[in-house]
C-alpha positions in Angstrom: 38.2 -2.5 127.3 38.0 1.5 126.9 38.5 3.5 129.7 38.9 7.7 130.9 42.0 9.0 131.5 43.7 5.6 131.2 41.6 4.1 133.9 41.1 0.8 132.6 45.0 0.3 133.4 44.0 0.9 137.3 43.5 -1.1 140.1 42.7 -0.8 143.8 40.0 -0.9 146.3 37.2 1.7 146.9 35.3 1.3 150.4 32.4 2.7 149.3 29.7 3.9 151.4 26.0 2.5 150.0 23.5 4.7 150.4 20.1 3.6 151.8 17.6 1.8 148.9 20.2 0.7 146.6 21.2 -3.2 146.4 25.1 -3.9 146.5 24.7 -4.3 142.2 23.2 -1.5 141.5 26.2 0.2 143.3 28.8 -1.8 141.0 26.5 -1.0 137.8 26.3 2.6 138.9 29.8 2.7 139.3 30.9 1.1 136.0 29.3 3.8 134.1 31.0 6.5 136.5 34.6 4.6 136.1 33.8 3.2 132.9 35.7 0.2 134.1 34.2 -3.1 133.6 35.8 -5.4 135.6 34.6 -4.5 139.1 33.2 -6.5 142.3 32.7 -6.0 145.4 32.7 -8.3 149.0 30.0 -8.5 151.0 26.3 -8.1 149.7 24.0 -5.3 152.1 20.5 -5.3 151.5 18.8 -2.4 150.3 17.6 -1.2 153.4 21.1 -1.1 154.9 23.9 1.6 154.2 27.5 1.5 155.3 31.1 -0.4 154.3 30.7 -1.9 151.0 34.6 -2.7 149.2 34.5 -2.0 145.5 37.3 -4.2 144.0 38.3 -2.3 140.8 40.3 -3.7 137.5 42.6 -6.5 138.4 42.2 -6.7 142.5 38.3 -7.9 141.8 40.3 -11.4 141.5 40.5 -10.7 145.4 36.8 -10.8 145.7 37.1 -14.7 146.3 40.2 -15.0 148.2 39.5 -12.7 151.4 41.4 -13.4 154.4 39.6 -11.0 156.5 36.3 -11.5 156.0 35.2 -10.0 159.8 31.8 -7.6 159.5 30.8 -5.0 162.3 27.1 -3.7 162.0 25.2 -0.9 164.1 21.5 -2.5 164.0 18.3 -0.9 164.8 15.7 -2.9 166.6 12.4 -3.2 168.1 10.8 -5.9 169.8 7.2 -6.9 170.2 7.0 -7.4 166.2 7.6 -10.3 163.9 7.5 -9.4 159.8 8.5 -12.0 157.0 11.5 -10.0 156.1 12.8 -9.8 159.3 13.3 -6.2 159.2 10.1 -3.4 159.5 9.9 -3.5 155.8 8.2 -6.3 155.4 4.5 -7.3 156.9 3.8 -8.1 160.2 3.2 -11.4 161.6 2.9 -11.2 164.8 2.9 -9.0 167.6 3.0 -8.7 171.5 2.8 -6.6 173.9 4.9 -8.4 176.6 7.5 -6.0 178.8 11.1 -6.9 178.4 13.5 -5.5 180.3 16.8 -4.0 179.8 18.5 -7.1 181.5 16.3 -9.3 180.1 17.4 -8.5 176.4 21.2 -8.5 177.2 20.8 -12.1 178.6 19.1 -13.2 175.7 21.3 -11.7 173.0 24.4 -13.4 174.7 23.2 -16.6 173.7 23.8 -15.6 170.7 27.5 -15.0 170.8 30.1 -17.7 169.6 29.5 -20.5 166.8 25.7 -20.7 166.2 23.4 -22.0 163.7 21.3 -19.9 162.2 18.3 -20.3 159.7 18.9 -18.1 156.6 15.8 -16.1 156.0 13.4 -16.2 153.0 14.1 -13.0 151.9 17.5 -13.9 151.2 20.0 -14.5 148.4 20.4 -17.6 149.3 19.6 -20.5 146.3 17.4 -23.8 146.8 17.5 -26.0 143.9 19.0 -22.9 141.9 16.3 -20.6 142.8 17.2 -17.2 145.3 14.7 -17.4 148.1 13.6 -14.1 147.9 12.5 -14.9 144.5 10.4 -17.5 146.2 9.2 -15.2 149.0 7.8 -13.0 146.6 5.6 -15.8 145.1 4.2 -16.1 148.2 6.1 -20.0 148.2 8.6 -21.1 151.1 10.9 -23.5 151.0 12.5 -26.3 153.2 15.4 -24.5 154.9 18.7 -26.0 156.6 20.3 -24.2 159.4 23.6 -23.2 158.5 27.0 -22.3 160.9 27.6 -18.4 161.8 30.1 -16.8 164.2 29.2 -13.7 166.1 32.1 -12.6 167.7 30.4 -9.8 169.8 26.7 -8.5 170.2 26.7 -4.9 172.3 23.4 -3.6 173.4 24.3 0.1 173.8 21.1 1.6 173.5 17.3 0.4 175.1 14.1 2.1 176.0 12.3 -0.4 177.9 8.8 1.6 177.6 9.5 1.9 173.6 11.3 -2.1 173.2 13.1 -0.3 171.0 16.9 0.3 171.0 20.3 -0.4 168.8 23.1 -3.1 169.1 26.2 -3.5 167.3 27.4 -6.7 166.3 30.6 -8.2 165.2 30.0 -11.5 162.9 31.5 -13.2 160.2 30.6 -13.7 156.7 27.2 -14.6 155.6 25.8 -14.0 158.9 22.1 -12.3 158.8 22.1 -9.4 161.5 18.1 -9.2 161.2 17.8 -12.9 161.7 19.7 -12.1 164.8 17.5 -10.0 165.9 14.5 -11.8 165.3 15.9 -15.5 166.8 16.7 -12.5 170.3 13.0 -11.6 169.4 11.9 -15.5 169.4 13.9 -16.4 172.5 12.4 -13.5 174.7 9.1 -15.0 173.7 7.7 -11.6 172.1 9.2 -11.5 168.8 11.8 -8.8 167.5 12.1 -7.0 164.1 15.2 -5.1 163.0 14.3 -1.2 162.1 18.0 -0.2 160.5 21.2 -1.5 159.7 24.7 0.0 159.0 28.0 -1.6 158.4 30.7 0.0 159.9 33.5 -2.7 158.8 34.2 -5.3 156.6 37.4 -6.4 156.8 40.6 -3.9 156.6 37.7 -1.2 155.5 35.7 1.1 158.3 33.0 3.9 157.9 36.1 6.4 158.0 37.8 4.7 154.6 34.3 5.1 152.6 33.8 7.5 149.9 30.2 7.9 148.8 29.2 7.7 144.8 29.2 11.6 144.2 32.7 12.0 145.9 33.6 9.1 143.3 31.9 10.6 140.4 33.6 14.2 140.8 37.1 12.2 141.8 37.2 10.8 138.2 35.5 13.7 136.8 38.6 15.7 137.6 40.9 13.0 136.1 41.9 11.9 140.2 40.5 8.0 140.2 44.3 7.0 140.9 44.2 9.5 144.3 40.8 7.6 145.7 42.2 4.3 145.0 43.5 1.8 147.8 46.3 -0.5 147.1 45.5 -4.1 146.2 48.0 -5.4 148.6 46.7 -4.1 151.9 43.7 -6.6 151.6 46.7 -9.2 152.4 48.0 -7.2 154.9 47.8 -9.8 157.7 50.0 -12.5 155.8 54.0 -11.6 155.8 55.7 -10.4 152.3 58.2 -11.8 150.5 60.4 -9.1 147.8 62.2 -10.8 145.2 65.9 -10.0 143.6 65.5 -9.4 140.1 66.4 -12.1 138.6 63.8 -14.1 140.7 61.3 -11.7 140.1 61.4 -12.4 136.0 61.1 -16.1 137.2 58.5 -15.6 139.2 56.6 -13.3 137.1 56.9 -16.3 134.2 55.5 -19.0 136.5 58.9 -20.5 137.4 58.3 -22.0 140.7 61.3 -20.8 142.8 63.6 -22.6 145.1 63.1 -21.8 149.0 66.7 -20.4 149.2 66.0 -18.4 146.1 63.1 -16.5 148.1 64.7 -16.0 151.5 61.7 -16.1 153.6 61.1 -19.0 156.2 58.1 -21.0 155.7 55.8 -20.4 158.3 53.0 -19.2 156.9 50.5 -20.9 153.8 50.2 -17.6 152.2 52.7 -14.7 151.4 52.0 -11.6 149.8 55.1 -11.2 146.6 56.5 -8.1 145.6 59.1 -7.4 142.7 62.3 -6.2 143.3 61.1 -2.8 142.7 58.5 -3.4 145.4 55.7 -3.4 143.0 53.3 -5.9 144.5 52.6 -9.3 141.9 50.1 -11.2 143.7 50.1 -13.9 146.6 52.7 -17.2 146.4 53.1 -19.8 148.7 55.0 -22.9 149.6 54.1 -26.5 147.9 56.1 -29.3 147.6 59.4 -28.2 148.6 59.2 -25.1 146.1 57.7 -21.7 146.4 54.7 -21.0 143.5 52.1 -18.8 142.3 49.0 -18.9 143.9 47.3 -15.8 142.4 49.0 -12.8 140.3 47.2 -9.4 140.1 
């Protein structure tokens, strides 16, 4: 693999902010050409109509992509009510509508419902496969599908903005992974009886990452441009940050490093946790070990 400036040896995260109209690949794609890395990924697909928090896992950390451990998202969503589309969001056509009053009370009593461990039905303009086909490559036939309800946490949903004479107002919501915020807003829409349809959507977290981390692609593209891709990139290791470290002697390390699975005395780290971040005796950060069988192992090297 080529790279500029002897990028293809780099690796780290970029919180990258997605600009409005682009899907979460076409920011990866855009990006390979601007890094001219390959290996990249990224953790958390936004639709197109969304902007906001979107990790770019480059060179060696995209093998974090499937091992999160803090996979917590935070959105601000527009809304209005009194509309029903089949995308869930103002996009797409409109169903239904209504011109029933609902009050600022009203809303906030409905959206609570919503809070905790819920079941929600993903949408058909989702990625989302049936019988290996992406819903929204159904939807667009004009075909539907038989849909299951699947389990979603919502940690927190925050009216902080309504006009009861517009039905229109913003929310921010704190969810975990593969929760649909515009479903959301439409099952709020459903329960008030009138129907609700999300009008915006930006991510201001996912995970570790906030609106404040995010670089946008032309502050990426003039970064590496100027030969300064290792100044924009975030270390691997603080995706892990929540699980305790382990740092190796040296003679342990060169074991470790070789796949030697080490005794727990030649670690020094009690074992209370199923995951450790491992660095080298010169701190460099390997990867993430753990505990099994009486012996500490490798359970993913970056």
């Amino acid at each position: 693999m080529s790279g500029v400036n002897g990028a293809c040896e780099l690796s780290g995260v970029i919180p990258v902010y997605k600009p409005q109209g682009w899907t979460s690949f076409d920011v990866i794609a855009k990006l390979r050409g601007v890094l001219h890395i390959k290996r990249l990924g990224h953790a958390g697909t936004l639709d197109p109509m969304a902007v906001g928090v979107l990790p770019v896992f480059v060179g060696k950390a995209a093998r974090c992509c499937d091992i999160l451990p803090d996979k917590r998202k935070s959105y601000r969503a527009g809304f209005k009510l009194g509309i029903s589309t089949d995308t869930q969001d103002t996009t797409g056509k409109v169903l239904e509508s209504s011109d029933m009053p609902v009050s600022g009370d009203e809303l906030k009593a409905a959206a609570e419902k919503f809070v905790g461990d819920i079941m929600q039905l993903p949408p058909m303009y989702s990625a989302v496969k049936i019988n290996g086909k992406k819903l929204y490559e159904l939807a667009r036939e004009g075909k539907s599908a038989e849909r299951k309800p699947r389990p979603a946490q919502v940690a927190r949903i925050e009216v902080t903005d309504y006009s009861p004479e517009k039905r229109e107002g913003v929310m921010e919501i704190d969810c975990g992974q593969g929760t649909y915020v515009r479903t959301i807003i439409n099952d709020i829409g459903e329960a008030l009886g009138c129907g609700g349809a999300m009008t915006s959507l930006i991510r201001t977290r996912s995970g570790a990452y906030t609106l404040e981390d995010c670089l946008t692609i032309e502050q990426i593209a003039e970064s590496c441009a100027e030969g300064r891709l290792a100044d924009i990139l975030l270390p691997t290791d603080g995706v892990f940050a929540c699980w305790p470290q382990v740092k190796l002697g040296v003679r342990e390390t060169a074991l470790y490093r070789n796949g030697v699975k080490l005794r727990p005395e030649q670690v020094q780290a009690e074992q209370t946790a199923d995951t450790y971040r491992v660095y080298a005796a010169d701190e460099a950060f390997i990867g993430l070990g753990g505990f099994k069988d009486g012996a500490f192992a490798v359970i993913k090297n970056f």
